[in-house]
Backbone as numpy.savetxt, mean C-alpha at the origin, in Angstrom:
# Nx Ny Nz CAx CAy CAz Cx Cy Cz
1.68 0.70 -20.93 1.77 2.17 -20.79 3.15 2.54 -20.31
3.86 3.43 -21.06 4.95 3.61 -20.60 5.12 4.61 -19.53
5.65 4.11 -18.27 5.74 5.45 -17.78 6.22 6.69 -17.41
7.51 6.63 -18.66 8.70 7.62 -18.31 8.01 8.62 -19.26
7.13 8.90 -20.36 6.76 9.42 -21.70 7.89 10.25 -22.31
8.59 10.92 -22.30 9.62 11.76 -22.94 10.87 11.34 -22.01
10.99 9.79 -21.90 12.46 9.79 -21.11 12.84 10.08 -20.20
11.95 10.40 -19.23 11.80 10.71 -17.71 13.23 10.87 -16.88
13.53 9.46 -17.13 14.60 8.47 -16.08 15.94 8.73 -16.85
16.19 9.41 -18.21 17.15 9.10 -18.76 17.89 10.91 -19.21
17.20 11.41 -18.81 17.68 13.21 -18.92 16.78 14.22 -18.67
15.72 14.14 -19.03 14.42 14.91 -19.50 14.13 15.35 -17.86
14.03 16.10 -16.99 13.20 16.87 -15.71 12.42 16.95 -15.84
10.85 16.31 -15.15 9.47 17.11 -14.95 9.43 18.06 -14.73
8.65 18.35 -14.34 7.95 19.83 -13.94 8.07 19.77 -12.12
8.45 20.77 -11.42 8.39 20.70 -10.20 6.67 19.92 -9.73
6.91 19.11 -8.56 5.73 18.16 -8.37 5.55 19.15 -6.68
4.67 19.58 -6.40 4.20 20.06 -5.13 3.34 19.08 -4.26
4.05 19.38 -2.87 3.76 18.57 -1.86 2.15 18.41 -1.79
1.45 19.44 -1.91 -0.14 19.85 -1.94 -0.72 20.55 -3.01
-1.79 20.36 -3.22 -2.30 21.64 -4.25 -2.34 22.95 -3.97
-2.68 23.26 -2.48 -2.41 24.81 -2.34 -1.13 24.54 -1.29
-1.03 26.00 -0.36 0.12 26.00 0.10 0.29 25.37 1.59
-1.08 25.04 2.01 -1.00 23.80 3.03 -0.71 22.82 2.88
0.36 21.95 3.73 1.04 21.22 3.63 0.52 19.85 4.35
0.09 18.54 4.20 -0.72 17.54 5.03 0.28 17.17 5.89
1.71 17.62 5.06 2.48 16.62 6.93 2.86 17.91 7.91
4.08 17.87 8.63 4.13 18.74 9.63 5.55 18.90 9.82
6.37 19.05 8.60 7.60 19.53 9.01 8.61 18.41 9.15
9.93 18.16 9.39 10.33 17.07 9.87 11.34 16.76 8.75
12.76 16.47 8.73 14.05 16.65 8.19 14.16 14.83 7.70
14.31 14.65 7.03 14.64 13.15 6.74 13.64 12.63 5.69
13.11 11.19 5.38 12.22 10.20 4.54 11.27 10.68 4.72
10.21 10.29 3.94 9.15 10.14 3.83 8.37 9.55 3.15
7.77 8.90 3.74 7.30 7.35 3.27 5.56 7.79 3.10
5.38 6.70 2.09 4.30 7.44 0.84 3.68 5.75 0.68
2.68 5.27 1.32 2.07 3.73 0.75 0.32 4.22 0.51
-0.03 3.87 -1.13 -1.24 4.02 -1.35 -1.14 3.63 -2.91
-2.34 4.13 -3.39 -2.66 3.44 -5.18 -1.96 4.21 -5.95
-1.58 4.02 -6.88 -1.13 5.45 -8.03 -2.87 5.48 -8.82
-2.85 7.07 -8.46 -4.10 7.61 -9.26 -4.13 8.31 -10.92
-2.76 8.93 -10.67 -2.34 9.06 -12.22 -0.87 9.18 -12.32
-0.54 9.68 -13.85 1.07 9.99 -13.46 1.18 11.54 -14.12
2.54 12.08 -13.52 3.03 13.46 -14.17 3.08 13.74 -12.44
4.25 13.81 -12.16 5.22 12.43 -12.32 4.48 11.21 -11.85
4.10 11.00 -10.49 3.81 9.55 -10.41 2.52 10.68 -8.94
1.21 10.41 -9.60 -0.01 10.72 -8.53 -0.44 9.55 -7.30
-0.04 9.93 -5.98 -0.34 8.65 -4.81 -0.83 9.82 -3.55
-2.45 9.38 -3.28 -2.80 9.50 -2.22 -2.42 11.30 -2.24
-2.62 11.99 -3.04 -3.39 13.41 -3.73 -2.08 13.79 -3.95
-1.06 13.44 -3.46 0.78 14.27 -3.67 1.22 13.74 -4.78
2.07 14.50 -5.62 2.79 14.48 -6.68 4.30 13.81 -6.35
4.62 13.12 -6.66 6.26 12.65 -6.27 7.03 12.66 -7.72
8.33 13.05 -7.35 8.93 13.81 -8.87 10.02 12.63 -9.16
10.14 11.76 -10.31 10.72 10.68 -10.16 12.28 11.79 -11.08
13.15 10.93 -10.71 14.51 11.92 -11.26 15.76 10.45 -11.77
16.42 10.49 -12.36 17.10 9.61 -12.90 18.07 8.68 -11.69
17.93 9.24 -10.33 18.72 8.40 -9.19 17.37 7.53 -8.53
15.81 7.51 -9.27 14.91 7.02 -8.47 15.51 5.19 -9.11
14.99 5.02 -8.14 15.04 2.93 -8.01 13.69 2.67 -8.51
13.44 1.40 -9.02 12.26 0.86 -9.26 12.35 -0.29 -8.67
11.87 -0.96 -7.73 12.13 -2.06 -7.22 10.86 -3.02 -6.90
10.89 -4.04 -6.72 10.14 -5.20 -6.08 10.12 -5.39 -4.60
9.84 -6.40 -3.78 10.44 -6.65 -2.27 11.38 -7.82 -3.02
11.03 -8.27 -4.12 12.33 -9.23 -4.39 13.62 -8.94 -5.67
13.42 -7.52 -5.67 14.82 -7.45 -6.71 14.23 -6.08 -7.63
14.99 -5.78 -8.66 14.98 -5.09 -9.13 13.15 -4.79 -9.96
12.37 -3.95 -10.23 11.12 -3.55 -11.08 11.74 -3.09 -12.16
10.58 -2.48 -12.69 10.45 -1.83 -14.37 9.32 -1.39 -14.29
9.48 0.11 -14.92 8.29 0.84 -15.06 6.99 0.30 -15.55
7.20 -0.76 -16.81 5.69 -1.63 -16.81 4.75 -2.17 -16.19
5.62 -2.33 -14.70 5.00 -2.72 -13.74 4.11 -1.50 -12.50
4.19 -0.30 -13.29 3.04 0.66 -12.17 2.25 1.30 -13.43
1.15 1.19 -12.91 0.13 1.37 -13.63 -0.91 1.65 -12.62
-1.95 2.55 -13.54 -3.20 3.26 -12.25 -3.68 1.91 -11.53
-4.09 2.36 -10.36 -4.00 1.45 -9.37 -3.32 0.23 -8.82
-1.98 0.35 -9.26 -1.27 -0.55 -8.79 -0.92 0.20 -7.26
-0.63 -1.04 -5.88 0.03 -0.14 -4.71 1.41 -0.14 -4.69
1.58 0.88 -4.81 3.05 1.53 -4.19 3.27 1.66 -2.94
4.66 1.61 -2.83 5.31 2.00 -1.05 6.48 2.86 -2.02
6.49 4.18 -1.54 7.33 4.77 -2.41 8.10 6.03 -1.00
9.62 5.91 -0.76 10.64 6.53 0.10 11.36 7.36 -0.91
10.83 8.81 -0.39 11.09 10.03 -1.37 11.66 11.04 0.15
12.40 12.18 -0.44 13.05 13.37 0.24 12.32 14.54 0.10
11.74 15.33 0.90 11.34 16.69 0.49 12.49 17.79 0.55
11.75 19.01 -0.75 13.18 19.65 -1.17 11.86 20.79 -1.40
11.56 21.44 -0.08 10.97 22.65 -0.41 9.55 22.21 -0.76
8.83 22.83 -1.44 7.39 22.27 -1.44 7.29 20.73 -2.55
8.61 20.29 -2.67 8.79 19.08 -3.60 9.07 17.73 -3.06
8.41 16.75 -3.72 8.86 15.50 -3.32 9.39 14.72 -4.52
10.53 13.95 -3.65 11.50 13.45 -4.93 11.71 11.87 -4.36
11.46 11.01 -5.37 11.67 9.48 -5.05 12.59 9.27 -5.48
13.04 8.77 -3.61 14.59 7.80 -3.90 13.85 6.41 -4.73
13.29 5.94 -3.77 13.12 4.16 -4.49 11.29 4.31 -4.77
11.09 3.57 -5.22 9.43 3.15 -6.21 9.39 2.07 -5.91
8.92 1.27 -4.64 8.20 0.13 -4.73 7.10 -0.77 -5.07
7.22 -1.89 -5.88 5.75 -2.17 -6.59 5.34 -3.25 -5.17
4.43 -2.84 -4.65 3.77 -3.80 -3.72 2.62 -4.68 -3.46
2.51 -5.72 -4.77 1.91 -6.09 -5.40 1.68 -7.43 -4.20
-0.19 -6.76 -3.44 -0.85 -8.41 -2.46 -0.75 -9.27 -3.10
-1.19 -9.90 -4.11 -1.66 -11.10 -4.80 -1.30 -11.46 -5.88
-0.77 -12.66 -5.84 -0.81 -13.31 -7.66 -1.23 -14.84 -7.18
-2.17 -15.36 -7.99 -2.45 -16.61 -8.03 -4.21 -16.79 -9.00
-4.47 -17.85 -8.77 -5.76 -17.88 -9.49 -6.97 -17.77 -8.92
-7.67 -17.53 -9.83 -9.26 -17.26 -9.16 -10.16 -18.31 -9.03
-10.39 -18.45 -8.03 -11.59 -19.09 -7.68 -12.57 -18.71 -7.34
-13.87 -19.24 -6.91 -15.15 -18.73 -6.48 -15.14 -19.34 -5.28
-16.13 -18.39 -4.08 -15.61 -18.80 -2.75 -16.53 -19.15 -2.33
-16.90 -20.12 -1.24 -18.47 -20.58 -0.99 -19.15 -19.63 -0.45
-20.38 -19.85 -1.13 -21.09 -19.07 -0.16 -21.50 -17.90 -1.64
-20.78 -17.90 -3.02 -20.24 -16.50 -3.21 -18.73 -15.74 -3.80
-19.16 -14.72 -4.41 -17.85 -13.93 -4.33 -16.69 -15.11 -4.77
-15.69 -14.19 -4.49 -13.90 -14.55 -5.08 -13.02 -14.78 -3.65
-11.66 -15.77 -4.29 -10.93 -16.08 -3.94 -10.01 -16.10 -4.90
-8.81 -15.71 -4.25 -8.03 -15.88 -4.66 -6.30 -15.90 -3.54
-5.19 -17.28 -4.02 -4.77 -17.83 -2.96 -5.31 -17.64 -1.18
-6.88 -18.10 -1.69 -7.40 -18.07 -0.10 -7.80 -17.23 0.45
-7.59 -15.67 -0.04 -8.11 -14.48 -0.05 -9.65 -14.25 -0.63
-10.47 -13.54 0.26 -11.27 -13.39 -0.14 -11.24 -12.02 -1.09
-11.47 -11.67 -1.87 -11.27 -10.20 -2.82 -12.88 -10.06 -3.59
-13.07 -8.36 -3.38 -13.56 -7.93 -3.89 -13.57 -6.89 -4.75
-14.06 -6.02 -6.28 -13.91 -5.31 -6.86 -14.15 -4.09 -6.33
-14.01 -3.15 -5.91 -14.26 -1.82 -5.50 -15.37 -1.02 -6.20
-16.09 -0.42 -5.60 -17.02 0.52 -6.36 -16.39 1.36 -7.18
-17.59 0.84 -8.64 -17.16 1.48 -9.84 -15.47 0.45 -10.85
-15.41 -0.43 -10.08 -14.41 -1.18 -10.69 -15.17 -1.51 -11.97
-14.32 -1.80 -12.94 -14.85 -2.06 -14.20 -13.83 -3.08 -15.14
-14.42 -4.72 -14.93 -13.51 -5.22 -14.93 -14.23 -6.66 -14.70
-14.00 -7.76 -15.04 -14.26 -9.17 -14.74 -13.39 -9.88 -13.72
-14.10 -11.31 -13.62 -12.99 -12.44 -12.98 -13.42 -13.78 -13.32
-12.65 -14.61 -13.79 -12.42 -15.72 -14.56 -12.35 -16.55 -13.33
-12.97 -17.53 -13.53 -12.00 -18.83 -12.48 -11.46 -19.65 -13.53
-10.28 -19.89 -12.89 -9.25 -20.68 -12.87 -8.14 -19.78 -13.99
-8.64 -18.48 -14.28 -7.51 -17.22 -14.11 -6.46 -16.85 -13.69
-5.07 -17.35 -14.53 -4.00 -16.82 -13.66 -3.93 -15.23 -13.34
-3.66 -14.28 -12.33 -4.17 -12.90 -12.59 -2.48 -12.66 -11.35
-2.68 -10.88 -11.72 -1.85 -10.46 -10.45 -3.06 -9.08 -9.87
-3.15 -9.24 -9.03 -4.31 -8.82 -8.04 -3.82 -7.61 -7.23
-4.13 -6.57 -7.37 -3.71 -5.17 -7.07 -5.05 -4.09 -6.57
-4.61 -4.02 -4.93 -6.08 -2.95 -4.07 -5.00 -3.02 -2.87
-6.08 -2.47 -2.18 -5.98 -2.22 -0.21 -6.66 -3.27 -0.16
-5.60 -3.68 1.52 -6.47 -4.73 2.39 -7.25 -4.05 3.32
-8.34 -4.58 3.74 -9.63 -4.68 4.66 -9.80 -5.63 5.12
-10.25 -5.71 6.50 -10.56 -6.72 7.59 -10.98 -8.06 7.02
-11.47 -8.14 6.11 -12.51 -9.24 5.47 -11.45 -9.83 3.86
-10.59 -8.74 3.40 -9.60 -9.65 2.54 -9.18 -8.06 1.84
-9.11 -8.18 0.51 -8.69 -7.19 -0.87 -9.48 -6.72 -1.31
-9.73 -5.37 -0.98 -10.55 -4.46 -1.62 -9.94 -4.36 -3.32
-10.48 -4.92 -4.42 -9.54 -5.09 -6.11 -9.36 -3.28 -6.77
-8.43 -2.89 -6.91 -8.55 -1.64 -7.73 -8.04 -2.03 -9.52
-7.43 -3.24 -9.17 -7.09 -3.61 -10.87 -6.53 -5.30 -10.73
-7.23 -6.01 -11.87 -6.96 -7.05 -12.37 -6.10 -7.40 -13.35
-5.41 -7.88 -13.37 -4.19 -8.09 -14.70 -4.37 -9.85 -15.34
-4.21 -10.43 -16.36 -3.86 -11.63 -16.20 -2.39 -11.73 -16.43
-1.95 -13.15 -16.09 -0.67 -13.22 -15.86 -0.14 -14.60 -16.53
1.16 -14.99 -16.70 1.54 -16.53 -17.47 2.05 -16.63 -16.31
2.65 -15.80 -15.35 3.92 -16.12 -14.18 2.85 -17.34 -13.59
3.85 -18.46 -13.32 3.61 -19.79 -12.48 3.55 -19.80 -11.03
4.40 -18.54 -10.34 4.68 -18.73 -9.33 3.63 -17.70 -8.88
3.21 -18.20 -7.25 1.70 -17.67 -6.57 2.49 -16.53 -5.55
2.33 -15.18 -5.29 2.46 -14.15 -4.29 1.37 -13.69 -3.53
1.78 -13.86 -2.13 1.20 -13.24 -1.35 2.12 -12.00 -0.38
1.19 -11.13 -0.03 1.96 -9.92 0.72 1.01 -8.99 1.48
1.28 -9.02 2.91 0.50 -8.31 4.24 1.31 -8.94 5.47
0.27 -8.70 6.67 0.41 -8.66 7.64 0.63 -9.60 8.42
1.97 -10.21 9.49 1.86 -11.52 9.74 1.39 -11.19 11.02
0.54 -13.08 11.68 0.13 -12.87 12.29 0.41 -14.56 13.24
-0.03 -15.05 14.18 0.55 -16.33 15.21 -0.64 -16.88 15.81
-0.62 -17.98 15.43 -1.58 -18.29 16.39 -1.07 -18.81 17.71
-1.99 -19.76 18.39 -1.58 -19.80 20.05 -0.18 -21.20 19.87
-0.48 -21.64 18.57 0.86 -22.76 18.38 2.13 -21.97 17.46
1.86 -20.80 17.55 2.91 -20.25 16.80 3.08 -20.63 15.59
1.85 -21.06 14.89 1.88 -20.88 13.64 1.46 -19.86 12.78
2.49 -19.79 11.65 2.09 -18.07 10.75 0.82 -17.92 10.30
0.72 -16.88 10.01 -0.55 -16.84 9.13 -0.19 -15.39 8.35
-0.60 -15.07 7.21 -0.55 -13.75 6.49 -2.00 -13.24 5.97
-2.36 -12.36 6.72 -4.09 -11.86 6.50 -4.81 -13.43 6.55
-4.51 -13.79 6.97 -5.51 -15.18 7.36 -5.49 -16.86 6.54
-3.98 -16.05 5.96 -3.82 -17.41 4.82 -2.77 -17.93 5.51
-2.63 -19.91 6.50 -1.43 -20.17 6.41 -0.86 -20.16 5.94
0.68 -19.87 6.60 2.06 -19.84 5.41 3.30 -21.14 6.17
3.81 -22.11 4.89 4.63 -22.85 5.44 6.04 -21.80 5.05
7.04 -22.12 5.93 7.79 -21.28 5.47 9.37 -22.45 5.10
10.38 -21.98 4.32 11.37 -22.94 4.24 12.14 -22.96 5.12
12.69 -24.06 5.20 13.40 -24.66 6.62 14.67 -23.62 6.58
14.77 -22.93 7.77 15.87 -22.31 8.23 14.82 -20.69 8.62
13.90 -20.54 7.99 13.67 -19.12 7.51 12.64 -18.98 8.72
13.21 -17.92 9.30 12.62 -17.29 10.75 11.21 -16.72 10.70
10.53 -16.33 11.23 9.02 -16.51 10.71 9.09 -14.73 11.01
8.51 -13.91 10.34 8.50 -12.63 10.23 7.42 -12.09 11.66
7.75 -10.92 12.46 7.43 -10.70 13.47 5.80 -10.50 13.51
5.21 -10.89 14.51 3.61 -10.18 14.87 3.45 -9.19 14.72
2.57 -8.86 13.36 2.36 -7.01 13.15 3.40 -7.01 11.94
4.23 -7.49 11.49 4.64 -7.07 10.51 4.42 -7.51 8.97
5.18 -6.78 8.54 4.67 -6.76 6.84 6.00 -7.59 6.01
5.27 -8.52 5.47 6.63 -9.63 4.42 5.40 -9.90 3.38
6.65 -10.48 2.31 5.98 -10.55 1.09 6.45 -12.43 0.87
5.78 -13.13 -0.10 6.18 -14.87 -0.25 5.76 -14.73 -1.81
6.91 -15.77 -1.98 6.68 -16.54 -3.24 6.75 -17.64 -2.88
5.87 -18.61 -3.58 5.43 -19.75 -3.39 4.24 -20.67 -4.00
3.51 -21.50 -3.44 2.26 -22.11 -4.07 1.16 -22.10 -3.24
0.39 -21.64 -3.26 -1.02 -21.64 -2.80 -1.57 -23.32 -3.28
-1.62 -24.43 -2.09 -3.02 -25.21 -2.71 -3.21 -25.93 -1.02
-4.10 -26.13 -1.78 -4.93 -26.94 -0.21 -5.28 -26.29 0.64
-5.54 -25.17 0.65 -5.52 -24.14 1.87 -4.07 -23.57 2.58
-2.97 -23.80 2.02 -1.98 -22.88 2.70 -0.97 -23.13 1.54
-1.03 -21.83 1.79 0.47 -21.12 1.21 1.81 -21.93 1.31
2.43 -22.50 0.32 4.09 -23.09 0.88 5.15 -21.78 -0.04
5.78 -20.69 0.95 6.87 -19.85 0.34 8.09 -20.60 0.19
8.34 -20.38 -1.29 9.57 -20.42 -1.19 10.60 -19.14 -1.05
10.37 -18.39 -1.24 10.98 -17.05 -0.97 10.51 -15.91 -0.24
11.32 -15.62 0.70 10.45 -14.46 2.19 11.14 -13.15 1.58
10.59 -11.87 1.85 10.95 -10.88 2.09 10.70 -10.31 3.09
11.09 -9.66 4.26 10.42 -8.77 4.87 10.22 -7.13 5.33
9.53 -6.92 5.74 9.39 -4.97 5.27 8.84 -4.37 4.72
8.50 -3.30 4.26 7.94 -2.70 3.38 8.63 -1.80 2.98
9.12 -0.93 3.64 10.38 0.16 3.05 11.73 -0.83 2.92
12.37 -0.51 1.81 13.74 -1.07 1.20 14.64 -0.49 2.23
16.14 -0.73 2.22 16.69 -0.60 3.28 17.40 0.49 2.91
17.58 1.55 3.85 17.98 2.59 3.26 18.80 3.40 4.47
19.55 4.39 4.14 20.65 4.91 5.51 19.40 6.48 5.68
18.54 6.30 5.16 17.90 7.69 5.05 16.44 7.18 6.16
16.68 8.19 7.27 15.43 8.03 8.60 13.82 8.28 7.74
13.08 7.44 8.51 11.60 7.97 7.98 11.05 8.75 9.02
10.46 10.08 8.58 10.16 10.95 10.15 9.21 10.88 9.77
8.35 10.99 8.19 7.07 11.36 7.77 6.43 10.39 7.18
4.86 9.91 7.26 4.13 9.07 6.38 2.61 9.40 5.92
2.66 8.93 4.78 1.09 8.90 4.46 0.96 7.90 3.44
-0.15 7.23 4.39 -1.19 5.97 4.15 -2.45 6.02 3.91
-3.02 5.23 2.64 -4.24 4.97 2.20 -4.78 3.87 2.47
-5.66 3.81 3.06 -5.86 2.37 3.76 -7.59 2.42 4.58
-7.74 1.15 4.91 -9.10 0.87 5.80 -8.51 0.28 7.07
-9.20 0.67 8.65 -8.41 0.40 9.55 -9.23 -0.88 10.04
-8.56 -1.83 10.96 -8.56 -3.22 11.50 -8.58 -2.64 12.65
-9.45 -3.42 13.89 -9.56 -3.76 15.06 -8.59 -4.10 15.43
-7.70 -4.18 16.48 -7.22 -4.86 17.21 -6.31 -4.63 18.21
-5.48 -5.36 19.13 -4.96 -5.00 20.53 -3.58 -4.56 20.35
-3.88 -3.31 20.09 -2.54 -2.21 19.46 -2.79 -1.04 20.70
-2.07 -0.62 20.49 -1.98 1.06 21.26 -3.18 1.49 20.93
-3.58 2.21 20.17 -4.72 2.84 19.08 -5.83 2.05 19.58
-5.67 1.13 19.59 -6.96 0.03 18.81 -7.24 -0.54 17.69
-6.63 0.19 17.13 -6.87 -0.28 15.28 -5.35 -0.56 14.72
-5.40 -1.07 13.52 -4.19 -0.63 12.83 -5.36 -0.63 11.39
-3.99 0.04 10.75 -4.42 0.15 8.69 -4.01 -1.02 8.37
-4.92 -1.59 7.81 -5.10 -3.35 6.86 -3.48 -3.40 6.29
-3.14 -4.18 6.41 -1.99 -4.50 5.45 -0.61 -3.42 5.60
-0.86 -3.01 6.66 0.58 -1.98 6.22 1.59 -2.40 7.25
1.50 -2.98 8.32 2.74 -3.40 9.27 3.76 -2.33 10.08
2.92 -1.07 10.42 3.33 -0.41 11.00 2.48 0.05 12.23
2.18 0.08 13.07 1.03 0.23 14.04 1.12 1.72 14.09
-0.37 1.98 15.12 -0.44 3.88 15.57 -0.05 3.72 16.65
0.18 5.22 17.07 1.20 5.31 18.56 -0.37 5.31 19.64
0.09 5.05 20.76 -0.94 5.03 21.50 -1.96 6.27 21.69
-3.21 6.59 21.94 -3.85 7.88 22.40 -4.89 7.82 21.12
-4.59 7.81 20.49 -5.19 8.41 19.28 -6.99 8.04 18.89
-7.48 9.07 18.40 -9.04 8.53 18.40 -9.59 8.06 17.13
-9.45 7.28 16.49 -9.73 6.60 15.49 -11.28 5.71 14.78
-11.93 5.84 16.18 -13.36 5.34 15.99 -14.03 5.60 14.67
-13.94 7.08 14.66 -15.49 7.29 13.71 -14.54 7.60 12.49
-12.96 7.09 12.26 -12.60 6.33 11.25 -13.14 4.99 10.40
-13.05 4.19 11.86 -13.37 2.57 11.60 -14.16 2.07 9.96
-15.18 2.93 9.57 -15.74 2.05 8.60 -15.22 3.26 7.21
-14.23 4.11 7.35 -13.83 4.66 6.02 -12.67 4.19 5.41
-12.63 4.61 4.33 -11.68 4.30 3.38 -11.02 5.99 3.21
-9.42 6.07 3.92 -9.27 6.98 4.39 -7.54 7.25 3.91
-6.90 8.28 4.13 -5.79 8.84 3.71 -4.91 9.54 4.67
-4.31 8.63 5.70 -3.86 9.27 6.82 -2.30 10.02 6.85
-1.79 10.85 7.46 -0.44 11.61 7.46 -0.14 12.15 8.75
1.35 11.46 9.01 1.45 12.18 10.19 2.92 12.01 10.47
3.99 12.29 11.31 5.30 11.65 11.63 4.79 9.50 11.85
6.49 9.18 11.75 6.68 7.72 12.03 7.75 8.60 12.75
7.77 7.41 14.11 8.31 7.64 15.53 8.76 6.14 15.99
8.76 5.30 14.75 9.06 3.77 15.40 6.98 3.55 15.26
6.28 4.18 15.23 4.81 3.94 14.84 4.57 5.53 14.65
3.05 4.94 14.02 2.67 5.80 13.12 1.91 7.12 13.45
2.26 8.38 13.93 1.59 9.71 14.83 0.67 10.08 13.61
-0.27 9.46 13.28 -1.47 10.05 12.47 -2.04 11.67 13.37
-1.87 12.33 12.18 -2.22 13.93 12.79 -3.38 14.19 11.84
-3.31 14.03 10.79 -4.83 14.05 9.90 -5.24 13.14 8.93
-6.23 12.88 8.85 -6.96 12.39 7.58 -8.02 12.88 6.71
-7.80 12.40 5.75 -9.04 12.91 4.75 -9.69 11.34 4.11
-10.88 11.35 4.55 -11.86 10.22 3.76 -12.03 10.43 2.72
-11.91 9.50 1.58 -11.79 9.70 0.44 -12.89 8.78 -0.84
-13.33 9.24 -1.35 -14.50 8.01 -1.75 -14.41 7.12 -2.10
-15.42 6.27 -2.16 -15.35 4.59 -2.73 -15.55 4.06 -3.72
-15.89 5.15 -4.50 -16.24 5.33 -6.19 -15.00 5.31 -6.59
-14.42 4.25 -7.40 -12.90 4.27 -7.95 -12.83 5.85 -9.02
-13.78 6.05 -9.83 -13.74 6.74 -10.95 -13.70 8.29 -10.14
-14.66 8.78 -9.01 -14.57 9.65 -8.36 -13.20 9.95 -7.67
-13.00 8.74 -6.72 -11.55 9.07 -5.91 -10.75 9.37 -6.80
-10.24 8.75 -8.31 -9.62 9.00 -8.79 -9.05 10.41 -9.35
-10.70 10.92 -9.51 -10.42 12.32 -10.40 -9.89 13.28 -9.14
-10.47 13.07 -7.60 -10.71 13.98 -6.64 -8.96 13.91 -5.77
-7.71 12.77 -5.73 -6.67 12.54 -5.83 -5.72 12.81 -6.92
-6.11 12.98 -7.93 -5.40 13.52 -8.79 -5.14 14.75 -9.07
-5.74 15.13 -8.74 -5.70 17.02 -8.31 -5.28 17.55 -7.21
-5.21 16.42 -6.34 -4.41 17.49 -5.14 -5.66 17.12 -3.81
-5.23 17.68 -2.66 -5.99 17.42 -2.12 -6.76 18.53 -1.25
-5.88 20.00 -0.98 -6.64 20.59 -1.00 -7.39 21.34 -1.66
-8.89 21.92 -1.39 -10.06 21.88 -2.54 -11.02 20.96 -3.31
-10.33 19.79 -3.00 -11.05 18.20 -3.34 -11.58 17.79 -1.87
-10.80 17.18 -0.93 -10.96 16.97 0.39 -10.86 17.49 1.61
-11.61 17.34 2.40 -11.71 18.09 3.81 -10.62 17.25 4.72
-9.57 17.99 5.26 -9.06 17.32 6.39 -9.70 17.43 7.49
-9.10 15.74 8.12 -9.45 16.06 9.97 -8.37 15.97 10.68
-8.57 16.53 11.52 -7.70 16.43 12.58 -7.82 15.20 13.40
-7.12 14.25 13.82 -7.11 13.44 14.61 -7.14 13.26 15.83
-8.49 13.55 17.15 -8.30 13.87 18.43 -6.65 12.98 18.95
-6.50 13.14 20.27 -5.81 12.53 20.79 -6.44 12.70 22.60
-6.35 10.96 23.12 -7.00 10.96 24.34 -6.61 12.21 25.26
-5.14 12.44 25.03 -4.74 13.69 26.44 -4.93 14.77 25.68
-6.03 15.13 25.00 -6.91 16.22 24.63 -6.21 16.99 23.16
């Protein structure tokens, strides 16, 4: 599927892309980046997490390891995409393809899929198979328990990717969402809580990278004040309490997140060095539903919440 259709990238202007469907705005103001990680739901220009982002001939297409190509985003692939607002418009500097998984499928005991050690599952309403011993590239949100799947691809590429959240055990060894990682000699092990991507081989139970990236936003002289994330939130001993599966940015402390915990949700708020979630909207689990109900925008489709905060 091509995704420029009339030459997008090469002269041709979309159509102005609006921050919201009506004239409420989900973030809150704020001069600089704005950082955009969730599925693409459709395109005209490029649909993520209910906002329109207007791609323009200075946008980047990139990898965490080098240059992309538009072949590579397609509905439900995840993006991390660092765009400028220009009035009720959003405009992408860079298009990141942030692709968890490539390796093969297996069946996992007990049950269910694996893949490089990941446990993955298809999402409601996915429509779609899994092969073992399938080379595939594996594209969803992470959740506590592994990869929620929004799309399956097969693949010839040889080489196995993994990409999330690192983590240490008490010997200071890595781990990424729960898969050891050996890393190559010299190469510093990416921080607790943060987000790197590996190329490498999955066998025996751990990961050997040969190639690290780390980050999720590309490096850029342009501040991030604003974000919005699609994601399921994780337990754990953060400020918050929780963080969002796979994203490597934590919440700022205070925040009430509980009767989040078991949704599949769409959060926005300033980044402050972490993440000031000010609202969310839960969004459904029906791929075919969320899809139609994100692609339109979000207000009139979804109810926002407001996000308590402990000092009231």
């Amino acid at each position: 599927m091509a995704l420029m259709g009339a030459g997008l990238l090469t002269g041709c202007m979309p159509a102005p892309a609006t921050v919201g469907r009506a004239s409420q705005d989900p973030f809150e103001g704020g001069i600089g980046g704005t950082g955009i990680v969730g599925l693409l739901t459709d395109f005209g220009s490029l649909k993520v997490n209910g906002l329109r982002v207007e791609l323009v001939n200075s946008t980047r297409i990139t990898t965490p390891f080098g240059a992309g190509s538009e072949d590579q985003i397609r509905i439900g692939t995840p993006l991390t995409i660092l765009a400028t607002r220009k009035a009720d418009r959003l405009i992408a500097r860079n298009v990141r393809v942030s692709m968890p998984l490539r390796g093969t499928v297996q069946r996992a005991p007990g049950g269910g899929w694996r893949i490089n050690g990941v446990r993955v599952r298809p999402e409601a309403g996915y429509i779609g198979t899994l092969v073992p011993g399938q080379r595939v590239e594996a594209q969803g949100l992470w959740e506590s328990s592994g990869l929620v799947l929004s799309r399956v691809d097969p693949t010839e590429a040889a080489e196995d990717l993994l990409a999330g959240v690192a983590a240490h055990d008490a010997d200071g060894k890595l781990f990424i969402e729960g898969v050891p990682v050996t890393l190559p000699t010299g190469q510093l092990k990416p921080a607790i809580g943060s987000y790197a991507s590996f190329l490498g081989q999955f066998s025996d139970g751990v990961f050997t990278a040969r190639r690290v990236s780390s980050g999720r936003f590309p490096q850029s002289n342009m501040s991030l004040t604003q974000l919005s994330v699609e994601g399921f939130l994780n337990p754990g001993p953060v400020p918050s309490g929780y963080r969002i599966a796979g994203l490597g940015h934590a919440f700022t402390s205070g925040l009430e997140l509980s009767r989040l915990a078991s949704e599949r949700s769409l959060y926005f708020g300033p980044y402050v060095g972490r993440f000031d979630a000010r609202r969310a909207y839960v969004v459904p689990q029906q791929q075919n539903i969320r899809r139609a109900a994100l692609s339109e925008g979000l207000e009139g489709n979804l109810s926002a919440q407001a996000i308590p905060r402990e000092d009231g």
